[in-house]
mmCIF file of the N, C-alpha and C atoms, coordinates in Angstrom:
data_MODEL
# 
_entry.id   MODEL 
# 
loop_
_atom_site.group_PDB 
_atom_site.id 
_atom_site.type_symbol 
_atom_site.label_atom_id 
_atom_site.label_alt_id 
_atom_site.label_comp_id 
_atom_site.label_asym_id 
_atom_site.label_entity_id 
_atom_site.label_seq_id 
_atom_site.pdbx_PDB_ins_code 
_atom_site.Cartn_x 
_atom_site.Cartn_y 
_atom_site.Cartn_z 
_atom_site.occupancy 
_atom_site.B_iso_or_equiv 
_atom_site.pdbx_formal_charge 
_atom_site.auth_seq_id 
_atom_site.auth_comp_id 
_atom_site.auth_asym_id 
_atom_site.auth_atom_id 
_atom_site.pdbx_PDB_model_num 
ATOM 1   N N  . UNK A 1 1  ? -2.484  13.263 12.369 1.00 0.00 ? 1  UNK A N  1 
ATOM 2   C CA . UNK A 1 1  ? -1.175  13.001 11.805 1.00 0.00 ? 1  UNK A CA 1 
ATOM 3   C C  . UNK A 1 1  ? -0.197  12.694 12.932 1.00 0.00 ? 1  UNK A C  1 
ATOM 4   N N  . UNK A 1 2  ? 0.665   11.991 12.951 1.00 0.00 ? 2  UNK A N  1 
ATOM 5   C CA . UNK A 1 2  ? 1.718   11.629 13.747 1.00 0.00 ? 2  UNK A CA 1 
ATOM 6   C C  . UNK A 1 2  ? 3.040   12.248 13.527 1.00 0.00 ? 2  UNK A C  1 
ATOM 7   N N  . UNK A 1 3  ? 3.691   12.732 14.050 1.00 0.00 ? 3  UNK A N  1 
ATOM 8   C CA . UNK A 1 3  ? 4.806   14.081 14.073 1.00 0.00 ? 3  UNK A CA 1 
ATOM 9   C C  . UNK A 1 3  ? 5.761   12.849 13.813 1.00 0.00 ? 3  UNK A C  1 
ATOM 10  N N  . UNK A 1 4  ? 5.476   11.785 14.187 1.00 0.00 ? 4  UNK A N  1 
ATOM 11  C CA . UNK A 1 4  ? 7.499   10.923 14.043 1.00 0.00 ? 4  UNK A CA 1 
ATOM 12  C C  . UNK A 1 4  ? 7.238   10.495 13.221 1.00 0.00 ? 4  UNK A C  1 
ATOM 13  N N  . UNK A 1 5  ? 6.248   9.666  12.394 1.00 0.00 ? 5  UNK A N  1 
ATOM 14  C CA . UNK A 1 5  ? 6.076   9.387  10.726 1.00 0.00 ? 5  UNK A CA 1 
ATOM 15  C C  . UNK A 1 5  ? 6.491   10.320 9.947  1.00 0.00 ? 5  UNK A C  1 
ATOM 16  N N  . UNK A 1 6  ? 6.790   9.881  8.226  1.00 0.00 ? 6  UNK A N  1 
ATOM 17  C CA . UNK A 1 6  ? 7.123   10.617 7.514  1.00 0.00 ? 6  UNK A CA 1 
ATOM 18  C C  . UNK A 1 6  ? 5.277   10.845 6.376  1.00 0.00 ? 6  UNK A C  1 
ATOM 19  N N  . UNK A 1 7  ? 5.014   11.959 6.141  1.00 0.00 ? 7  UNK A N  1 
ATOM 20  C CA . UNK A 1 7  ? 3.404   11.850 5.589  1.00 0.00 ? 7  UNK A CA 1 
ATOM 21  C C  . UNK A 1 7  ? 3.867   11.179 4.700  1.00 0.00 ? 7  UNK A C  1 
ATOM 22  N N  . UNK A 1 8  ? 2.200   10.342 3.885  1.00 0.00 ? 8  UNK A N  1 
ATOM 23  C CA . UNK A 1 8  ? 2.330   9.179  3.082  1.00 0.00 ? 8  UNK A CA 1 
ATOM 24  C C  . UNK A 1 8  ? 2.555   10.011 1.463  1.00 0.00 ? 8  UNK A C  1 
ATOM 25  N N  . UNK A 1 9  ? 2.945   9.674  0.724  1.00 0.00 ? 9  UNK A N  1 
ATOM 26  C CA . UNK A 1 9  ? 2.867   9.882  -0.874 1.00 0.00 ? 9  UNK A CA 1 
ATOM 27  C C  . UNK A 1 9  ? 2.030   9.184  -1.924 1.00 0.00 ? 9  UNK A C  1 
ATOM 28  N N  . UNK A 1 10 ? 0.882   8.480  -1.298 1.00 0.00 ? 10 UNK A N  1 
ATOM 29  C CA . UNK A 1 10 ? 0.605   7.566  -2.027 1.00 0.00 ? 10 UNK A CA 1 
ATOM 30  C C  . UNK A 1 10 ? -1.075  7.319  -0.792 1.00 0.00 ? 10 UNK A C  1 
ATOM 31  N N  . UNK A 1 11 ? -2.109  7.243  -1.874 1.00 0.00 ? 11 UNK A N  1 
ATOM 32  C CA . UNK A 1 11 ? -3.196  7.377  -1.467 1.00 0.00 ? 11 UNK A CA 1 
ATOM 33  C C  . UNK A 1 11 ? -3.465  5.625  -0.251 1.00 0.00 ? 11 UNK A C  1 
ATOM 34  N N  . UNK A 1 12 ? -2.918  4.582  -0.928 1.00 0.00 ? 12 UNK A N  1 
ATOM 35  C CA . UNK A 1 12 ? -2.795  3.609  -0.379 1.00 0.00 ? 12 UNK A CA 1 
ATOM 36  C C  . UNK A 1 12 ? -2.082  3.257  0.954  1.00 0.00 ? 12 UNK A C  1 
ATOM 37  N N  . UNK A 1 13 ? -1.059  3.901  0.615  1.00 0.00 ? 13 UNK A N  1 
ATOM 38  C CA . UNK A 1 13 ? -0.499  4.743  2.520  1.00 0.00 ? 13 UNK A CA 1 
ATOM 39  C C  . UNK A 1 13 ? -1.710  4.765  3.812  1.00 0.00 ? 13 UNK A C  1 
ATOM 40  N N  . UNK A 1 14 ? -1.913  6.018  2.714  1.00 0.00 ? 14 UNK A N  1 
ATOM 41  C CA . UNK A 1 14 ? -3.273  6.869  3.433  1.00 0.00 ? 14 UNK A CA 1 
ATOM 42  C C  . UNK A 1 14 ? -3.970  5.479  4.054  1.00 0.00 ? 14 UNK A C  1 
ATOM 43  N N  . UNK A 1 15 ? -5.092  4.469  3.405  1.00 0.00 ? 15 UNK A N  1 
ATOM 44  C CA . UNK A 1 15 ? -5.846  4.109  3.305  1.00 0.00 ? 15 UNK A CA 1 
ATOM 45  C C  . UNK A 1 15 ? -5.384  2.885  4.694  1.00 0.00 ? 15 UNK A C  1 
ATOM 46  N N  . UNK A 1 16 ? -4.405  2.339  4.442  1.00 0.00 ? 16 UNK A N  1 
ATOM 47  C CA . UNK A 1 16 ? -3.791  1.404  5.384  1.00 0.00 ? 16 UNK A CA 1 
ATOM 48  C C  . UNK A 1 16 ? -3.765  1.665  6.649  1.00 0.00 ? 16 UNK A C  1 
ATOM 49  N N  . UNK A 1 17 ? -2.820  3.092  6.881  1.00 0.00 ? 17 UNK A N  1 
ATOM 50  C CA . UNK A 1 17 ? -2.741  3.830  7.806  1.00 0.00 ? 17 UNK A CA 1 
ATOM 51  C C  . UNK A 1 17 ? -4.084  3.978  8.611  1.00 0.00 ? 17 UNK A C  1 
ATOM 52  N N  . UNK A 1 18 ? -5.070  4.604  8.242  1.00 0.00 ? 18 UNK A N  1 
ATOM 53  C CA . UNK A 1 18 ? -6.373  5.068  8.436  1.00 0.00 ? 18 UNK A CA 1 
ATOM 54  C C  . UNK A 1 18 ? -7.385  3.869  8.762  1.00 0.00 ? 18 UNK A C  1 
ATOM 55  N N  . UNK A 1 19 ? -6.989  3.142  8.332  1.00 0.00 ? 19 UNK A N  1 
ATOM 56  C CA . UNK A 1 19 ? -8.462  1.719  8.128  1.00 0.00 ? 19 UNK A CA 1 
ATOM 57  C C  . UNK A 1 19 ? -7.524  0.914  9.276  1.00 0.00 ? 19 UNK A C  1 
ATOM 58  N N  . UNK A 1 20 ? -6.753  0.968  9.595  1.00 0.00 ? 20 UNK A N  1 
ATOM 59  C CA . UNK A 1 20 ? -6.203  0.552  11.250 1.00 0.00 ? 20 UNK A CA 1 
ATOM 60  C C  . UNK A 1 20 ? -6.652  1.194  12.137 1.00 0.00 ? 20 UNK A C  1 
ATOM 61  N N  . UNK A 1 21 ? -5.918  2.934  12.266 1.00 0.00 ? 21 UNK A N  1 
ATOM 62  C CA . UNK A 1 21 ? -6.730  3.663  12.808 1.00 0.00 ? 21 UNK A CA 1 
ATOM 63  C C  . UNK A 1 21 ? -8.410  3.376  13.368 1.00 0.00 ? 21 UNK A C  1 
ATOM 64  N N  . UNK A 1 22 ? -8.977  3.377  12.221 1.00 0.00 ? 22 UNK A N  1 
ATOM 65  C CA . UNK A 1 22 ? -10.640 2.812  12.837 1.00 0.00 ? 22 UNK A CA 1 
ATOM 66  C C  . UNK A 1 22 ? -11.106 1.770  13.237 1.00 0.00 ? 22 UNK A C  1 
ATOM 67  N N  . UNK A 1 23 ? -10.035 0.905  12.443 1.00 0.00 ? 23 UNK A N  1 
ATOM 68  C CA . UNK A 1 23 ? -10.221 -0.698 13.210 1.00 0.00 ? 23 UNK A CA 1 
ATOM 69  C C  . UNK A 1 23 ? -9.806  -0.268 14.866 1.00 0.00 ? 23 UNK A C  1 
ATOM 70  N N  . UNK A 1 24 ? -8.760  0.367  15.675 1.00 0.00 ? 24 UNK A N  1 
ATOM 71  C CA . UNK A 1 24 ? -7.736  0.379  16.520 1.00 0.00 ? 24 UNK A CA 1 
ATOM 72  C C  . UNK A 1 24 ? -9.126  0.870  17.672 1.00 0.00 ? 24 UNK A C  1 
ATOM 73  N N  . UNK A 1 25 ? -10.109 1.927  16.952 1.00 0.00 ? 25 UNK A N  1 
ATOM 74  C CA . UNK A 1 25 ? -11.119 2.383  17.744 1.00 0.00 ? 25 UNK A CA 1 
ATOM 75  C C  . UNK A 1 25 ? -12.842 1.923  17.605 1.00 0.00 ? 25 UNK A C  1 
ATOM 76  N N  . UNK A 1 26 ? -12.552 1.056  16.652 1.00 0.00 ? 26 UNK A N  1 
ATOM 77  C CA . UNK A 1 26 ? -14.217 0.369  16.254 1.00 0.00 ? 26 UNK A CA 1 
ATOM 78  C C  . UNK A 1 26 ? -13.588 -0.731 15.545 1.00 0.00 ? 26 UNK A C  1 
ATOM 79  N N  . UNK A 1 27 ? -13.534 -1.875 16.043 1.00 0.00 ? 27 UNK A N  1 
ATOM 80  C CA . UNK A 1 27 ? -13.071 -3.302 15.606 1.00 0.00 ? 27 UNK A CA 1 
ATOM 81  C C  . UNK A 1 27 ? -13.747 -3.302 14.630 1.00 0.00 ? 27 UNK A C  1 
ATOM 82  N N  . UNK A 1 28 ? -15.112 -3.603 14.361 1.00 0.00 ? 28 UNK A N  1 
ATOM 83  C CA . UNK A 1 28 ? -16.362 -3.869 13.621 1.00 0.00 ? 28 UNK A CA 1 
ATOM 84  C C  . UNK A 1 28 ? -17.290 -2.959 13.456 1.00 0.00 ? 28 UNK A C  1 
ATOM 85  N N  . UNK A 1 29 ? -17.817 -2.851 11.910 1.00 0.00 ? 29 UNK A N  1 
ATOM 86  C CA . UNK A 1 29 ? -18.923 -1.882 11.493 1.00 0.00 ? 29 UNK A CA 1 
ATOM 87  C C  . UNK A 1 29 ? -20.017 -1.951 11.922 1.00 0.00 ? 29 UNK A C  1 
ATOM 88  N N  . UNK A 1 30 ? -21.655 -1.623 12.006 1.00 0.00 ? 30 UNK A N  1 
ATOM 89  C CA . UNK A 1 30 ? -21.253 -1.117 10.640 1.00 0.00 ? 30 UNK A CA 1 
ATOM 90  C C  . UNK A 1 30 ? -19.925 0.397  10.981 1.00 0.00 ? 30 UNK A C  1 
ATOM 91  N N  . UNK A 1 31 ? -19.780 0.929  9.974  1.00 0.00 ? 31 UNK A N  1 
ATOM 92  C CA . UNK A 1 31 ? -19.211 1.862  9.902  1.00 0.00 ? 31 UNK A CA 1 
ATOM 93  C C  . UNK A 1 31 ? -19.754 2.922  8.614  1.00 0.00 ? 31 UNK A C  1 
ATOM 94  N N  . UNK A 1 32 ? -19.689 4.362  9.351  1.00 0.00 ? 32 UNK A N  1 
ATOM 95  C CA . UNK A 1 32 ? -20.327 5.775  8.381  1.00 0.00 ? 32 UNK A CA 1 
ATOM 96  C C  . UNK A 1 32 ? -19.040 6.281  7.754  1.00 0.00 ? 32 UNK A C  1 
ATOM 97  N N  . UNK A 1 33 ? -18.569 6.354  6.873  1.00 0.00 ? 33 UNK A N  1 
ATOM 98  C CA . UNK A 1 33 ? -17.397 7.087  6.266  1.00 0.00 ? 33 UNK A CA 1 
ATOM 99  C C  . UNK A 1 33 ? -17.725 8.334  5.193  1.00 0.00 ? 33 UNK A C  1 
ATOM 100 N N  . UNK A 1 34 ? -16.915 9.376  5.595  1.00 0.00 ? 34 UNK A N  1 
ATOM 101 C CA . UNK A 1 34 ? -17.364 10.392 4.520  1.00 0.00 ? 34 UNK A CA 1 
ATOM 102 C C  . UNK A 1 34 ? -16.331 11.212 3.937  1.00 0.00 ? 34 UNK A C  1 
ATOM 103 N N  . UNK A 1 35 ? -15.903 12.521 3.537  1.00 0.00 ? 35 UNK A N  1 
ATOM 104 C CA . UNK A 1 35 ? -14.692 13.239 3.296  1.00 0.00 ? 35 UNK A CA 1 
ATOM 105 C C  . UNK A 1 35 ? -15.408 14.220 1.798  1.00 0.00 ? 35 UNK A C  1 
ATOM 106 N N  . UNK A 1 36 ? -14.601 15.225 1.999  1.00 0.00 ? 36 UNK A N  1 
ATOM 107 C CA . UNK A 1 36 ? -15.021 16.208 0.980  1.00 0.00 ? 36 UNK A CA 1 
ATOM 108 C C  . UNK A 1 36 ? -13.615 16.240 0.359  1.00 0.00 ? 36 UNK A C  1 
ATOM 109 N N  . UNK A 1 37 ? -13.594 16.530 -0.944 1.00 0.00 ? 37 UNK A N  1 
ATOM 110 C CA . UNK A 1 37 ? -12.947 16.242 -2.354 1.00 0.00 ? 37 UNK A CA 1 
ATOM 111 C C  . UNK A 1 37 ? -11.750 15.311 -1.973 1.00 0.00 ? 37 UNK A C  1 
ATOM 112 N N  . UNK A 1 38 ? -10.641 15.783 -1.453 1.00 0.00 ? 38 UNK A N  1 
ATOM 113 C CA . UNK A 1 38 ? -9.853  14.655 -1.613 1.00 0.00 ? 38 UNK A CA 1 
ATOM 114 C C  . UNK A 1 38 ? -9.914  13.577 -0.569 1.00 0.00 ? 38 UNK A C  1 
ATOM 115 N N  . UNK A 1 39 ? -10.218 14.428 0.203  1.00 0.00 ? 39 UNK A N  1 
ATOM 116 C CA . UNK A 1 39 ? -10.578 13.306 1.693  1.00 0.00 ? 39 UNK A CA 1 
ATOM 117 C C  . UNK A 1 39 ? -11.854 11.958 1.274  1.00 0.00 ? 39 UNK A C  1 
ATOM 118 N N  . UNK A 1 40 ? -12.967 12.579 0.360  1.00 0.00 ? 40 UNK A N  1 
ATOM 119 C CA . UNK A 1 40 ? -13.942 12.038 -0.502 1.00 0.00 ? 40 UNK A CA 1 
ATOM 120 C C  . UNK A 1 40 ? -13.484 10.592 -1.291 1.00 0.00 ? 40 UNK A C  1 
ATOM 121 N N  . UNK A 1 41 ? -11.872 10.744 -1.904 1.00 0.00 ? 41 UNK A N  1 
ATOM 122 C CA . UNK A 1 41 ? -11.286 9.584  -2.239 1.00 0.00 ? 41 UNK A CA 1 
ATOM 123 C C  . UNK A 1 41 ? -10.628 8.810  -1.765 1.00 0.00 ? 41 UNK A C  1 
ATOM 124 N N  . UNK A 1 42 ? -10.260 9.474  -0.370 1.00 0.00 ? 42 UNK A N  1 
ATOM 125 C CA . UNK A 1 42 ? -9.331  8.672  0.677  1.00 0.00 ? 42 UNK A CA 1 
ATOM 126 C C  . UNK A 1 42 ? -11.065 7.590  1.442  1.00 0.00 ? 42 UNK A C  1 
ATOM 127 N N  . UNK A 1 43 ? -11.550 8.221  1.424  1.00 0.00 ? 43 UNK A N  1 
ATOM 128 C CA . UNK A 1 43 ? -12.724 7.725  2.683  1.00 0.00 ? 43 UNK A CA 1 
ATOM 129 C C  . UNK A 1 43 ? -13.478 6.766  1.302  1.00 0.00 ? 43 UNK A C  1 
ATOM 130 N N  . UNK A 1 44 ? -13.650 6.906  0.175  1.00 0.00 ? 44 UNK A N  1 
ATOM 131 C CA . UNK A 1 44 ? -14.606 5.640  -0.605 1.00 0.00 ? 44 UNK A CA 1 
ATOM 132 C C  . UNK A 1 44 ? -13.324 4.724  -0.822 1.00 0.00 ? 44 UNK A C  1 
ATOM 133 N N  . UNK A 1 45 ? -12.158 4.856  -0.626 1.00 0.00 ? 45 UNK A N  1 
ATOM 134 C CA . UNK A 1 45 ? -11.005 3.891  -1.078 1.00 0.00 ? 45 UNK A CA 1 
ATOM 135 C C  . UNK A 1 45 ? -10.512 2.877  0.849  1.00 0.00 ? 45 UNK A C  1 
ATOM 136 N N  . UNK A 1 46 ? -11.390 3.667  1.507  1.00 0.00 ? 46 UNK A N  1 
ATOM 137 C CA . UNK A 1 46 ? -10.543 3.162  3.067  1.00 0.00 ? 46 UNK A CA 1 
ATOM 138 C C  . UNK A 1 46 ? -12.484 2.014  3.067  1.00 0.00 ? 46 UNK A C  1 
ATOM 139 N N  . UNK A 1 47 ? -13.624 2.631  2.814  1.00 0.00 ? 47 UNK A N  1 
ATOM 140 C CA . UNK A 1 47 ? -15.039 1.984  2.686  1.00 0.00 ? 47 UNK A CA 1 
ATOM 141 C C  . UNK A 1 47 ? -14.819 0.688  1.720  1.00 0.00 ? 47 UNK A C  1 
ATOM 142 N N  . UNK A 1 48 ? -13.885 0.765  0.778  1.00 0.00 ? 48 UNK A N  1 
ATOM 143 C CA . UNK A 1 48 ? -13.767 -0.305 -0.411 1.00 0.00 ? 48 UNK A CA 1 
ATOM 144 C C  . UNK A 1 48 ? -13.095 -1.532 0.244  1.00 0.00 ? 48 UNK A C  1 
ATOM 145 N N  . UNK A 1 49 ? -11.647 -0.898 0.951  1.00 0.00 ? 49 UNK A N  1 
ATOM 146 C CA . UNK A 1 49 ? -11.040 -2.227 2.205  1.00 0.00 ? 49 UNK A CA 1 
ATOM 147 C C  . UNK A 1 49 ? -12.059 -2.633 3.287  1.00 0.00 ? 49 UNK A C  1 
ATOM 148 N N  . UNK A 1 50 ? -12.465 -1.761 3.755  1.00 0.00 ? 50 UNK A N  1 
ATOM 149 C CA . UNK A 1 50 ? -13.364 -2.941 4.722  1.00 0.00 ? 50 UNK A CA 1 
ATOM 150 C C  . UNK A 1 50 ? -14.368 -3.185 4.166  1.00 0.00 ? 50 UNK A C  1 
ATOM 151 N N  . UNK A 1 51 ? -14.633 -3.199 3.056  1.00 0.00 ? 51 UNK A N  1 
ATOM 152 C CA . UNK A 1 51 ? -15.657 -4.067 2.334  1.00 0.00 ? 51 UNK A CA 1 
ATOM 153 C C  . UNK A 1 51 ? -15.589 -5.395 2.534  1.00 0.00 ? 51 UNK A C  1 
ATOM 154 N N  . UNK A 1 52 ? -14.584 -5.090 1.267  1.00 0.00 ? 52 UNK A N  1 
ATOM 155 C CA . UNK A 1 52 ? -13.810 -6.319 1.318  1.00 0.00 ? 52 UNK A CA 1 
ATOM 156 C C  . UNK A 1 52 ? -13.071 -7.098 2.278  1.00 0.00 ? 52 UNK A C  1 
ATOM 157 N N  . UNK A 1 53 ? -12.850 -6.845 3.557  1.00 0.00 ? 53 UNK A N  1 
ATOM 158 C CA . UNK A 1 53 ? -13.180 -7.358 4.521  1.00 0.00 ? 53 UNK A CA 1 
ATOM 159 C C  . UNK A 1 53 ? -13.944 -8.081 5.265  1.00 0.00 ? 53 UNK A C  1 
ATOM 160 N N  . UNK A 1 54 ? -14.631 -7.551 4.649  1.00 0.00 ? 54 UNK A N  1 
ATOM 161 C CA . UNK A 1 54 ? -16.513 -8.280 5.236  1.00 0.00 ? 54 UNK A CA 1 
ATOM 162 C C  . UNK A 1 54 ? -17.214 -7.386 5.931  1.00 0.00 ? 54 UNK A C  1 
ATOM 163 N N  . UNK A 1 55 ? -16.766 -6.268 6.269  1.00 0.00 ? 55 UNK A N  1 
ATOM 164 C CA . UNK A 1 55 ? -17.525 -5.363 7.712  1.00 0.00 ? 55 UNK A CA 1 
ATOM 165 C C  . UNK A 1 55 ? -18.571 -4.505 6.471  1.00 0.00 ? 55 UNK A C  1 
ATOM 166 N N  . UNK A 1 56 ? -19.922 -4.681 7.417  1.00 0.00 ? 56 UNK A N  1 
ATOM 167 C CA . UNK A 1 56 ? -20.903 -3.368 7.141  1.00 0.00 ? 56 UNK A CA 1 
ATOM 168 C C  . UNK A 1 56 ? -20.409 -1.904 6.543  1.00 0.00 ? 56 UNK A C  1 
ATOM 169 N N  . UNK A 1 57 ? -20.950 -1.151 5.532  1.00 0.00 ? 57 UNK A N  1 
ATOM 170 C CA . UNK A 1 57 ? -20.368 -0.204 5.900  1.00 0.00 ? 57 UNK A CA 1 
ATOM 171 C C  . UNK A 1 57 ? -21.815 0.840  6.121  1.00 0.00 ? 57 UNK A C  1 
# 
């Protein structure tokens, strides 16, 4: 989390935020994504954008 951001309200936040994040440290997949219960919907919704992207997952 970043202390000078305000946290997101909105799972799509999340997902934007985060799927930069991994782009910022692994340009290109493949890529392993995982998360337990809610993290579980953040991580198959951040796997769904770089799908659709084109990258491996």
């Amino acid at each position: 989390m970043d202390a000078e951001q305000p946290p997101h309200d909105k799972v799509a936040g999340m997902v934007a935020y985060d799927t930069t994040a991994i782009r910022a440290a692994q340009p290109h997949g493949p890529y392993a994504l995982c998360g337990y219960s809610f993290g579980g919907l953040v991580a198959l919704a951040i796997a769904r954008q770089l799908s659709q992207e084109g990258e491996r997952l």
